[in-house]
Structure formats: C-alpha cells, structure tokens
C-alpha positions as CSV (number, residue, x, y, z in Angstrom):
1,X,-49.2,9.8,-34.2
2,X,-46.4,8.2,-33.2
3,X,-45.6,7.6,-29.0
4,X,-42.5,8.3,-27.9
5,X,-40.9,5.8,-25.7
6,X,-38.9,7.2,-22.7
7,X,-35.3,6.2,-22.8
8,X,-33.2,5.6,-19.6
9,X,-30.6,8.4,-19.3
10,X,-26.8,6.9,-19.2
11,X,-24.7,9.4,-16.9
12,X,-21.2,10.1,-17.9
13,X,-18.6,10.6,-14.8
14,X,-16.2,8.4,-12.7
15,X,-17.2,4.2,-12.3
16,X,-19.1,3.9,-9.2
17,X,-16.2,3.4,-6.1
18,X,-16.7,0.4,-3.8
19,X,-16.8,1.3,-0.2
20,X,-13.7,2.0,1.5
21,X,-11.4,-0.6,2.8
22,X,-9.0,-0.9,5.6
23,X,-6.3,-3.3,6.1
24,X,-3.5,-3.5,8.6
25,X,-0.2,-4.3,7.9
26,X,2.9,-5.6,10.1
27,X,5.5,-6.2,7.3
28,X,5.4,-5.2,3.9
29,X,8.1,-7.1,1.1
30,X,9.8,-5.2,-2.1
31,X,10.8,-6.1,-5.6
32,X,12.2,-4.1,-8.4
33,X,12.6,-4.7,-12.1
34,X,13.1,-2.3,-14.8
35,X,9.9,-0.8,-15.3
36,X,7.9,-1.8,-12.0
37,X,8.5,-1.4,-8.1
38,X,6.5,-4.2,-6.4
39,X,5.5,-3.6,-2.6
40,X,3.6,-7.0,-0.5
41,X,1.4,-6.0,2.4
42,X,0.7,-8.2,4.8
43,X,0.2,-9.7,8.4
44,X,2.6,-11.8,9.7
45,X,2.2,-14.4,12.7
46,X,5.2,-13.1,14.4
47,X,6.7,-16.7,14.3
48,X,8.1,-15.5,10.8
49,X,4.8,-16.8,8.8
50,X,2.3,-15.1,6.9
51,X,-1.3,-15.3,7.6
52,X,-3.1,-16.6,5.2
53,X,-5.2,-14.3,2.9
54,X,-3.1,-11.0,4.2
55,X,-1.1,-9.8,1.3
56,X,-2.3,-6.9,-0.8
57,X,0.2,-6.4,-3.7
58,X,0.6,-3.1,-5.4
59,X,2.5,-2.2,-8.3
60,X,4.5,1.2,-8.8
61,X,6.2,2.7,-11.6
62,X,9.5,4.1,-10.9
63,X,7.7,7.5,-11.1
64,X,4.7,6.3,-9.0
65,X,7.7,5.0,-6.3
66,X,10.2,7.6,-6.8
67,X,6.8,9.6,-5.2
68,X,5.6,7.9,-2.7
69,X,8.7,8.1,-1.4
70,X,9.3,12.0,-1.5
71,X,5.7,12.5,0.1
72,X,6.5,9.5,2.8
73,X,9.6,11.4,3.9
74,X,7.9,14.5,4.0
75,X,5.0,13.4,6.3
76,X,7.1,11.3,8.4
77,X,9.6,14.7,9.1
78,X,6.7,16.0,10.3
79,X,4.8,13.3,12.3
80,X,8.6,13.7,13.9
81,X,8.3,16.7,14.3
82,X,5.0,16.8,16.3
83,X,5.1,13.6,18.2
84,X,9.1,13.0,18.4
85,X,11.5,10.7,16.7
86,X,10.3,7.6,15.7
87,X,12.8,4.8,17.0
88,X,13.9,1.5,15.5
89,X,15.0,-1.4,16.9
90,X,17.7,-2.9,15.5
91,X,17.3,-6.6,14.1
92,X,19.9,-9.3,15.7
93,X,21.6,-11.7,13.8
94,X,22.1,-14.6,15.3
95,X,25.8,-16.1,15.4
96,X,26.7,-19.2,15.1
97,X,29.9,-20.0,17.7
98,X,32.3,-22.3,16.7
C-alpha cells in the first residue's frame, strides 16, 4: 500500500500587501508626455532644496490623471465647504531694478 504524502495547499487571492506607509509631502513636481503624467513627492528644506531620500514618483495615465483630478476637486469642494475656503498665498517674483 502505497502512503500518501500530504501536500502544502497553495492559496489563490491577492499578493500579500506590505504594511501601510505614510509619507509627508511639502511640494510635489509635474511632467507630462504623450502617454504618461508624472507627479514627484517630496520634502523640501525650505531653502529651495530637496531632502535627500524624500521623493516618491508616481506615474499616471492620462485616464488615471484625468481622475484624480475630478475626485480631488470634488473632495476639496467639500473640505471647503465644511471647514471654509482654503487660501493661497501668492508667490513673489523678485524684480530686478535697473
């Protein structure tokens, strides 16, 4: 009589998901070509550098972007509308005099 050997079960489903990360961004840079919207996440110094190690890129398609930005506006209507208008300030140029 032959003895059966157990064999190890292989689940089908999602990959396993690493834990959840957090990062913070204070500027974030764009690019577009044809096919792709790239967006740069990152910390900056505030002396106009980048810390090093900060940027996260992610890569959009046009759909993907085209997206993101409906569902932005919509969720930044309503933060507005709960907590008030979000204000800008404006960036100065400097001028040269001469």
């Amino acid at each position: 009589m032959e003895e059966k050997k157990p064999t190890a079960k292989k689940e089908i489903g999602a990959p396993e998901v690493p834990a959840e990360r957090t990062f913070y961004a204070n500027f974030a840079g764009f690019k577009v070509g044809l096919y792709d919207f790239i967006i740069d996440f990152g910390r900056s110094d505030f002396s106009g550098g980048v810390i090093e190690d900060s940027v996260i890129r992610i890569y959009f398609s046009p759909q993907h972007a085209k997206s993101l930005h409906m569902i932005l506006g919509k969720q930044i209507q309503k933060y507005e509308e709960r907590f008030g208008q979000i204000m800008l300030e404006e960036k100065k140029k400097d001028k040269k005099e001469g």
